[in-house]
N, C-alpha and C positions, 0 to 999 in steps of 0.2 A: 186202641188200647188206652186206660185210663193213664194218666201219670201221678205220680206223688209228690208233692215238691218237699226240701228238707222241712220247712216248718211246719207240715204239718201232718197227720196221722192219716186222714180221709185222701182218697183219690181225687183228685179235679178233675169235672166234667168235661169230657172231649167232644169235638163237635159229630153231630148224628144221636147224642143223648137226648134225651125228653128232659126239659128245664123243670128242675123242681118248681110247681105253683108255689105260692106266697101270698101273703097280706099282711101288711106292716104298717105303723105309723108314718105319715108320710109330709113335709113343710114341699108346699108347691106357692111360690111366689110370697113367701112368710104365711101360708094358711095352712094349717094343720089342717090333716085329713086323713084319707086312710089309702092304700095303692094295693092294688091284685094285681101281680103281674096277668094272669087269665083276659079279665074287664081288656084291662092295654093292651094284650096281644088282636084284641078284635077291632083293633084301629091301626096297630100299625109295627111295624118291628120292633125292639126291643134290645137298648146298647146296658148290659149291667155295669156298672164302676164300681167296683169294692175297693174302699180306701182304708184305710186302719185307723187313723183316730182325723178327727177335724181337730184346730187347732195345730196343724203343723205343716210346713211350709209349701211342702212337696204335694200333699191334698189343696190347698187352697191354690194352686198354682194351676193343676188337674181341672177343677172344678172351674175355674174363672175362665178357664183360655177353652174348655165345653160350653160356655156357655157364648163367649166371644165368637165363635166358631159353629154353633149349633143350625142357624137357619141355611150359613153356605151350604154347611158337610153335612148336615144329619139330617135336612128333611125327609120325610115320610119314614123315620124313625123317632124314637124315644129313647133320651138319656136318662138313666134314673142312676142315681148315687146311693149306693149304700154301704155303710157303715154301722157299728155297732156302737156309739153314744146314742145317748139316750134322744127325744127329740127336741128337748129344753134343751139342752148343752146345743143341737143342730138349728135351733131356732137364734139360736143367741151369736153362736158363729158363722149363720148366712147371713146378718144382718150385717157383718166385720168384711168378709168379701163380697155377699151379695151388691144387686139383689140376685138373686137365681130363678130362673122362668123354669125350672124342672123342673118335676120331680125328687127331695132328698130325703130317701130311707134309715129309718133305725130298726135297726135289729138288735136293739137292745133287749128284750123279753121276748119269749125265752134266751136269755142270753147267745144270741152269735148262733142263732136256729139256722137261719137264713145262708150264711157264711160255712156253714157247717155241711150243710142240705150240698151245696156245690164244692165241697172238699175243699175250701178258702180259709179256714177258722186257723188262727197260728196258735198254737200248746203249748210252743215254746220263745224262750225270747231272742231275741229282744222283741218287744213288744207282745207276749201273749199275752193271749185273750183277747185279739184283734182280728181284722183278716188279712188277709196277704190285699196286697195291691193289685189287681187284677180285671179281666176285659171278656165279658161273656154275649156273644152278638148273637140273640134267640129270633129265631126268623118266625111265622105269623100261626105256623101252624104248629109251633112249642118247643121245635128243635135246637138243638145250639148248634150255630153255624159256626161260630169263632168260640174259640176260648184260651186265654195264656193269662200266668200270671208274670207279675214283674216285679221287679227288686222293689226294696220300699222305698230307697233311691229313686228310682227310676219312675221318669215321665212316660206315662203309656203313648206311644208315635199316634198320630192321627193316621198314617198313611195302613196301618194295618186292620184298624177297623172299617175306614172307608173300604179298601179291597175287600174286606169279608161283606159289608154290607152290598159291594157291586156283583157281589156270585149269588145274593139272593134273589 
């Protein structure tokens, strides 16, 4: 059964759902490019991070310690970050914690699609027009294996996406 969290309107995708596809503007190592989730799922798992804005503390803390931690915990996956700034505000802000070897998504246009498409988009504040803070583990053949959101506080644990990615 799906769940609603309070900020937002949309259900969040629970695991056994078909992962909404995508194509977004994407900075992978400071090069602008473009990201299908589809293309990435034919190579290899798939970790979503929806953050709410870059430029604040608890995202770049997220995003650094993913990347510190990416070749131990995450091989034969893919971290991708997405957020809803634009990809000049995301290019200017990996440069400040980068560098970053992912993957980082904007879902800036159509505003917060992407965010929305997975019940993540907050409507309300504090911070709408953002997405919730949250952890979507889509395994190869499109499903979502994991999915929870978390406070905007809150540091997503490593120990619960590893365990979802060990069941795939």
């Amino acid at each position: 059964m799906r769940g609603v969290t309070p900020d937002t309107t949309r259900a969040v995708l629970s695991p056994g759902e078909v992962a909404p596809d995508f194509d977004l503007p994407v900075l992978v190592g400071g090069v602008k490019k473009r990201f299908h989730l589809r293309e990435q799922l034919e190579k290899s798992c798939v970790i979503l991070a929806f953050y709410p804005v870059n430029w604040e503390s608890i995202s770049a803390r997220q995003l650094s310690e993913y990347q510190a931690q990416r070749e131990r915990y995450f091989s034969g996956s893919e971290v991708v970050g997405i957020s809803v700034d634009s990809i000049m505000n995301t290019t200017v802000w990996e440069r400040e914690i980068g560098p970053l070897d992912y993957p980082l998504c904007s879902d800036f246009w159509p505003h917060g699609e992407v965010s929305r498409s997975y019940g993540v988009f907050r409507d309300r504040n504090p911070l709408a027009g953002t997405s919730e803070r949250a952890m979507f583990v889509v395994d190869r053949a499109g499903r979502i294996a994991f999915s929870k959101v978390y406070g905007l506080e809150d540091l997503p644990p490593f120990s619960e996406t590893l365990e979802a990615l060990r069941k795939i």
